[in-house]
C-alpha positions as a printed Julia matrix, in Angstrom:
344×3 Matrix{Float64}:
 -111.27  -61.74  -79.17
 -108.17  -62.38  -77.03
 -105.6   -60.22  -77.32
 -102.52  -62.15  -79.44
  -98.9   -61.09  -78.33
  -98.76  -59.42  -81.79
 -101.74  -57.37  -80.86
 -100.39  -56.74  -77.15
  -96.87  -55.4   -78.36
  -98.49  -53.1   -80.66
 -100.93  -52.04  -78.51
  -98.04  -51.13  -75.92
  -96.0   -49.32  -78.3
  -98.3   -47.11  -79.25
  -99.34  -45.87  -75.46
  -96.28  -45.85  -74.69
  -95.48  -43.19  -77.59
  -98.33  -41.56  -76.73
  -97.82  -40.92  -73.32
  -94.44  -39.37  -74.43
  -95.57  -37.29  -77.4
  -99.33  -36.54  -77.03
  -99.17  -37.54  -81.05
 -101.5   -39.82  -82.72
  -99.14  -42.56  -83.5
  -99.1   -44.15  -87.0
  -98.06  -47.56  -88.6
  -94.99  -46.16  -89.87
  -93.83  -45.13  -86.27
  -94.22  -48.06  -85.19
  -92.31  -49.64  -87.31
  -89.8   -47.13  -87.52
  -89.07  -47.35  -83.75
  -90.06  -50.11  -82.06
  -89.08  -53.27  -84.46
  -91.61  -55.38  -84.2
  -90.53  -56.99  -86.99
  -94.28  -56.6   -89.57
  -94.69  -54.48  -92.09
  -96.6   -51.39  -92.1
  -99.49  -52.71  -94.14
  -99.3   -55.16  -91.13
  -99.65  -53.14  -88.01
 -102.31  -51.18  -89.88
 -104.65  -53.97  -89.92
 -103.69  -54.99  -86.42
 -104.49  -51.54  -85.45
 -107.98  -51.65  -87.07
 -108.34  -54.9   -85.11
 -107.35  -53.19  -81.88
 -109.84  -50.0   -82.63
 -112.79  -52.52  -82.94
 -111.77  -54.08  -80.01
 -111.81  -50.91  -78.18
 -108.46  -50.43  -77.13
 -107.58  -47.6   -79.6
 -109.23  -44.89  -81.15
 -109.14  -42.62  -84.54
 -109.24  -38.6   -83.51
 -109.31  -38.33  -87.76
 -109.8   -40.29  -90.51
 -106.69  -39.46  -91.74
 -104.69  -39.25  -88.23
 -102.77  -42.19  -86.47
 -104.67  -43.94  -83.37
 -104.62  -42.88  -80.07
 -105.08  -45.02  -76.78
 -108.75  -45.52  -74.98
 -109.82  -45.45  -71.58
 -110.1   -49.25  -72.04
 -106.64  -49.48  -73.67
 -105.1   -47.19  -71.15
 -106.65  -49.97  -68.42
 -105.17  -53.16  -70.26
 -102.04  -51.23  -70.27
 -102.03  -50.96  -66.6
 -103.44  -53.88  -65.26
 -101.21  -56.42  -67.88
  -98.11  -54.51  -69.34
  -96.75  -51.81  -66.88
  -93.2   -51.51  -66.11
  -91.68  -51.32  -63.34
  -90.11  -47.95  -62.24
  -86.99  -47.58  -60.03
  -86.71  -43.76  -58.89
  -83.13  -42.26  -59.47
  -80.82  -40.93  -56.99
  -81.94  -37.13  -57.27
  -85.97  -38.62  -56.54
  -85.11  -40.7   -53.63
  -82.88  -38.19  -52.15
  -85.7   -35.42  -52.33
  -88.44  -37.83  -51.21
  -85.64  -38.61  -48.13
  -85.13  -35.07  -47.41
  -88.38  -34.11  -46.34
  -88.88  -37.27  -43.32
  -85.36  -35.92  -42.48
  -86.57  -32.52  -41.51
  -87.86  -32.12  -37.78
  -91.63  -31.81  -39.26
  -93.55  -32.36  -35.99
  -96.93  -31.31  -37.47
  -98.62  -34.44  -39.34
 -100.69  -31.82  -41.09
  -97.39  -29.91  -42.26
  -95.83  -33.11  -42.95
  -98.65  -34.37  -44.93
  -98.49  -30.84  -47.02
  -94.96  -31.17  -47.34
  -95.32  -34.95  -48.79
  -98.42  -33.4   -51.22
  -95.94  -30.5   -52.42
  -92.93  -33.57  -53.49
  -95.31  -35.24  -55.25
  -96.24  -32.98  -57.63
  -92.87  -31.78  -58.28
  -91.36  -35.07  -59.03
  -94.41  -35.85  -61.26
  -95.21  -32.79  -62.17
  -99.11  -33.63  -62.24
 -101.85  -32.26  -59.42
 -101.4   -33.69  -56.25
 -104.91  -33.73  -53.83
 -104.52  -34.53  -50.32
 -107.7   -35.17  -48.13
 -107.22  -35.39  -44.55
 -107.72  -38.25  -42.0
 -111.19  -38.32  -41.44
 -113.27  -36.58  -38.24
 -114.55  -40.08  -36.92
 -111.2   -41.73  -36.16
 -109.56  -37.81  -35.23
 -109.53  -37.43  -31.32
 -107.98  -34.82  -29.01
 -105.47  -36.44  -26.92
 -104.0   -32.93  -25.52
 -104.99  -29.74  -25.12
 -102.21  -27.52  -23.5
 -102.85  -23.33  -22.8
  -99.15  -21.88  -22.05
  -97.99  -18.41  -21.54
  -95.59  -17.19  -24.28
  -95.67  -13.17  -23.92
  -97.51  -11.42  -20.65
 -100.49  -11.28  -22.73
 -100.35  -13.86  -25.24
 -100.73  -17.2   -25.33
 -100.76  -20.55  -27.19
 -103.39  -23.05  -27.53
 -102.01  -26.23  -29.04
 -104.29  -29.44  -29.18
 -102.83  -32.57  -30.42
 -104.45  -35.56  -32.06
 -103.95  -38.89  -31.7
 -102.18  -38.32  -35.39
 -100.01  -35.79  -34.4
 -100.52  -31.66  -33.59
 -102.92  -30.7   -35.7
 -103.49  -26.43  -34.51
 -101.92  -24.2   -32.63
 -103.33  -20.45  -32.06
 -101.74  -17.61  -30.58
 -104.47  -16.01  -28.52
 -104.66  -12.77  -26.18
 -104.76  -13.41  -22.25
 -106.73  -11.1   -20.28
 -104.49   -9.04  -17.98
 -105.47  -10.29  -14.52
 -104.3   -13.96  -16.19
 -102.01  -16.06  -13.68
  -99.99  -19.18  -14.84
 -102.47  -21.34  -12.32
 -105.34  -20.08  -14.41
 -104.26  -21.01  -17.53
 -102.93  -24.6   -15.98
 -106.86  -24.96  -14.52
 -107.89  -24.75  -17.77
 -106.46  -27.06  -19.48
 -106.79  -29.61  -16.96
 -110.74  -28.41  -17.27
 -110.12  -29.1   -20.91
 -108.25  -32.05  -21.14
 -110.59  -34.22  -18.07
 -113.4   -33.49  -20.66
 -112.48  -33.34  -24.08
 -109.32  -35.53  -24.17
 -110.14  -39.02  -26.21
 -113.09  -37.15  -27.9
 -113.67  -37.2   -31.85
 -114.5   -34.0   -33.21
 -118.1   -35.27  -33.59
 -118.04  -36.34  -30.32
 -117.71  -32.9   -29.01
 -121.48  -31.31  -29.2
 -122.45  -27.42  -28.03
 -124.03  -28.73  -25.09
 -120.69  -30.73  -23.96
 -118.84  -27.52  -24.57
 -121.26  -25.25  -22.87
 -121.26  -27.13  -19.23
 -117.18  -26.88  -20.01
 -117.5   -23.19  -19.94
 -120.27  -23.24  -17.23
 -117.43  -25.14  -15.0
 -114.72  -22.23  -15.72
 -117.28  -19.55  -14.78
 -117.64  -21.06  -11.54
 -113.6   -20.47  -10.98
 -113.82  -17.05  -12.73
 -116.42  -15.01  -14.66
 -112.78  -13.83  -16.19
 -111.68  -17.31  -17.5
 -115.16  -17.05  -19.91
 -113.5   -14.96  -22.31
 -110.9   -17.18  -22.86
 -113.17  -19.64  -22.92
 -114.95  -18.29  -25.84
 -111.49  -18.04  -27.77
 -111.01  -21.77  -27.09
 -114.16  -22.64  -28.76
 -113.81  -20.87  -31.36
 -110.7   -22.29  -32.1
 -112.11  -25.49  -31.98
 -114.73  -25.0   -34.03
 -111.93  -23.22  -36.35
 -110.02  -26.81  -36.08
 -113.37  -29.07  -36.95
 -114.47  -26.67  -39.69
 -110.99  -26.69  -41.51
 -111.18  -27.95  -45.38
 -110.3   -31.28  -45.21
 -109.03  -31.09  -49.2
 -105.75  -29.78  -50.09
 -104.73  -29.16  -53.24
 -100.68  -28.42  -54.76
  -99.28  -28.12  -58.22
 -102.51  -27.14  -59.83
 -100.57  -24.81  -62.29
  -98.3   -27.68  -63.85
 -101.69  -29.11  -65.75
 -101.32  -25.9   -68.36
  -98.17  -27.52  -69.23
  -99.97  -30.37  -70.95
 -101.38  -30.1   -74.4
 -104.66  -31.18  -72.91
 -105.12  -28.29  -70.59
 -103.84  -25.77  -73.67
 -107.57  -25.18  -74.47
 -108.56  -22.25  -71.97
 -112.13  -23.58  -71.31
 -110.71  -26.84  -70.76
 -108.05  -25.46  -67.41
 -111.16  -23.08  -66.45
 -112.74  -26.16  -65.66
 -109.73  -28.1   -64.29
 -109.35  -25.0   -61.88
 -113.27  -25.03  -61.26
 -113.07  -28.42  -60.29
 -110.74  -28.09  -58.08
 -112.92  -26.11  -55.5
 -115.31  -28.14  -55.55
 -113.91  -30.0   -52.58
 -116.93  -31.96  -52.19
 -116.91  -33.8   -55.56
 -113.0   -34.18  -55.13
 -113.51  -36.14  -51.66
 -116.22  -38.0   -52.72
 -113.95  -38.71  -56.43
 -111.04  -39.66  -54.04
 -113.22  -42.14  -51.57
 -114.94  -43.9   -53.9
 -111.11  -44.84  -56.08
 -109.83  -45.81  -53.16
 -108.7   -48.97  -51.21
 -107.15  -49.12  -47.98
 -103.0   -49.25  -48.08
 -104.11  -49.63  -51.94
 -102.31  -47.7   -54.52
 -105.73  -47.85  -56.73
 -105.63  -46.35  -60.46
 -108.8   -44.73  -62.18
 -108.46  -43.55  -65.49
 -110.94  -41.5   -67.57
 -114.5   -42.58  -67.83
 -114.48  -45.15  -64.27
 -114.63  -42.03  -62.22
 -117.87  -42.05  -60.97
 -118.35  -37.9   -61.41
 -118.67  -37.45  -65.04
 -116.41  -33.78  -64.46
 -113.65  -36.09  -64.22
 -113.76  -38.45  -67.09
 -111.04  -36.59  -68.85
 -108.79  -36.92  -66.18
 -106.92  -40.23  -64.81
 -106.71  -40.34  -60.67
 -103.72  -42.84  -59.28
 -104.63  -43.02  -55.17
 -103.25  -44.19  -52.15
 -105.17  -44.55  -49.1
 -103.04  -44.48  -45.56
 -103.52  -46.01  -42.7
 -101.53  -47.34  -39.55
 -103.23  -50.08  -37.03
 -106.67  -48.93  -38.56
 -105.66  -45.57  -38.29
 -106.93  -43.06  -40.89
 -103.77  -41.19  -42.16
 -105.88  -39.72  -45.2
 -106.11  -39.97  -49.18
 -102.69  -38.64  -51.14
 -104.29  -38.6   -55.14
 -102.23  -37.69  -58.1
 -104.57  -36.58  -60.64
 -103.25  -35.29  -64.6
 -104.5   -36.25  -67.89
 -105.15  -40.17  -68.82
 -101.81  -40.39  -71.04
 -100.22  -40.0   -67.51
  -96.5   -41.36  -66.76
  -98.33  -44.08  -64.54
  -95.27  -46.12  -63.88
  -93.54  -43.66  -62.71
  -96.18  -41.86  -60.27
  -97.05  -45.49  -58.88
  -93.46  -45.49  -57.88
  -92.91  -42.13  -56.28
  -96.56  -42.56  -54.52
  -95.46  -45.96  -53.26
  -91.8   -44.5   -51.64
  -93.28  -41.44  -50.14
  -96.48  -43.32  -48.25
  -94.14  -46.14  -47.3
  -91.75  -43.27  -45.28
  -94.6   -41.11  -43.87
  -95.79  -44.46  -42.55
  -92.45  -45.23  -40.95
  -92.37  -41.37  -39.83
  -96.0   -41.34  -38.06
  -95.54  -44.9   -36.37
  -92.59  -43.42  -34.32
  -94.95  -40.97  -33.25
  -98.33  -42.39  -32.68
C-alpha cells in the first residue's frame, strides 16, 4: 500500500513529536496539535494502517505508537526539513577554522569536539587511512642543548611531533645529516610502505657516520612506530548519551560505553555507512553490527582530490534531531575542506 498524503502527514507528526518528547504519541495529540483536520477516531485507524504497514509501532496495548526503523527511514529519505543553523552555531562552527590550528589531527579533534556540543549526541572521528598517509617531511631541530624535536609531516598536514633527548656530543650538522638521511629515504612513503628492513639499512647508514647517531636512531623509530600504531578512532561527547531517556537504563550506557572501545567494530560500523563526500544516514537495524541496532549513525566521509581526510560520524539514539545534525555536519566538513585545501 502506498502511502496517501493523509497517511504521510500523520506519519510525520508523530516522529516529529517523538523525536521531541521520547512519548508514545496518541490520536488525541495529534489532533490536539497538529490540525490535520480528522477526527480522533480517524487518525486511530490511520495509525493502525501505518503499524501494519510497518512504519509505527505499539510499546503497549494501551500506549500511543511510536516510530520504526522503517518509519524513521521514510521520514528521512521523503519528509525531512531543511535546517538553517542560527547565528550562535555558525559563529562557533567559524571560530574554530579561525584559530591558527596547524595540526590536521588537532583540527580534526577540534571539529569532532563542535559537533557534539552543538548536537549534543556522540561524535566518532576515524582518521585518514594508512594507505593514502605519506611522510612528506621529517625535520630533527635543536630546541634545548639536550633536547630536541622530531616533527614529521604528512601530505595531510603535521601529524607528530616528539620532544626527544640528544646525546651530549650532538652537533647541529648531526642532527641536519639525519634528517636529510631520513627524508632521501622515507619522504613520499605510506606508513605501510615503510618495512623493518627499510628502516634497518636507514640506521645501518647513520652508524657508518657515527656509532653515536644509533641511539637517536632508535628514538626515531620508535616514534614512528608510535605514529603508525596510533588509534585511528576518536571518540568526544560520549557522556551527553546519559542525557537521553534511552541511555537512563544503566545496562543499556554500560554497553554504549563498551562499545565505544571497541574501535574495531566502530571503524568497520563507520566504513561500511559510508559514501565518499556523502553525508550517509543509518538508522537502527541497517547497521550491519547487530551492537548497534539501537543506535542511528549520520556520516560524512572527507576527501580532497582523492585524498582521504577521514570519517566524522554522529552517532545518538534513532529518534535523533536528524535535520539538524545533517546541517551542522554539512557546514563543518564544507570549512575543514576549504581549511585543508589551502594547505595541501
Amino acid at each position: 500500500m502506498m502511502l496517501d498524503e493523509r497517511k504521510i502527514r500523520i506519519l510525520a507528526a508523530i516522529i516529529d513529536d517523538y523525536i521531541a518528547t521520547a512519548e508514545p504519541i496518541g490520536s488525541r495529540t495529534i489532533a490536539r496539535k497538529y490540525h490535520i483536520g480528522i477526527s480522533p477516531a480517524t487518525i486511530r485507524n490511520e495509525m493502525a494502517d501505518l503499524e501494519e504497514l510497518g512504519y509505527l509501532s505499539q510499546p503497549h496495548t494501551s500506549a500511543g505508537r511510536v516510530p520504526s526503523h522503517k518509519g524513521y527511514r521514510f521520514y528521512v529519505d521523503f519528509l525531512l526539513p531543511s535546517k538553517k543553523l542560527d547565528d550562535f552555531e555558525q559563529a562557533t562552527i567559524r571560530q574554530i577554522f579561525r584559530r591558527r590550528i596547524n595540526e590536521f589531527e588537532e583540527l580534526v579533534k577540534e571539529a569532532a569536539r563542535v559537533i557534539s556540543k552543538l548536537t549534543s549526541y556522540t561524535t566518532i572521528i576515524m582518521g585518514p587511512q594508512m594507505e593514502t598517509m605519506f611522510l612528506k617531511h621529517i625535520q630533527v631541530t635543536r630546541i634545548e642543548e639536550f633536547k630536541g624535536l622530531l616533527l614529521m609531516v604528512t601530505n595531510y598536514g603535521t601529524i607528530s611531533h616528539h620532544i626527544i633527548d640528544i646525546p651530549q656530543n650532538f652537533s647541529d650538522s648531526d642532527l641536519i645529516r639525519i634528517s636529510n638521511i631520513l627524508n632521501t629515504n622515507l619522504t613520499g612513503k605510506t606508513f605501510s610502505d615503510i618495512t623493518n628492513d627499510m628502516m634497518d639499512e636507514i640506521k645501518n647508514e647513520i652508524i657508518e657516520y657515527d656509532k653515536t647517531l644509533n641511539i637517536l636512531m632508535e628514538i626515531l623509530l620508535e616514534n614512528l612506530a608510535d605514529a603508525q600504531d596510533n588509534s585511528q578512532v576518536i571518540s568526544t561527547g560520549s557522556s551527553k548519551m546519559l542525557e537521553y531517556p534511552e541511555f537512563q537504563d544503566v545496562e543499556k550506557a554500560k554497553n554504549f560505553f563498551s562499545l565505544l572501545e571497541q574501535h574495531d567494530l566502530i571503524m568497520k560500523a563507520l566504513r561500511s555507512s559510508s559514501k565518499p563526500n556523502t553525508i550517509t544516514v543509518t538508522i537502527g537495524n541497517e547497521n550491519p553490527c547487530i551492537e548497534l541496532q539501537d543506535l542511528s549513525i549520520v556520516t560524512a566521509n572527507v576527501s580532497i582530490d582523492e585524498k582521504d581526510l577521514g570519517i566524522f560520524g554522529i552517532m545518538g539514539p534513532t529518534r535523533m534531531k536528524y535535520s539538524r545534525v545533517i546541517s551542522i555536519l554539512e557546514q563543518v566538513t564544507d570549512y575543514l575542506v576549504k581549511t585543508v585545501s589551502t594547505k595541501l
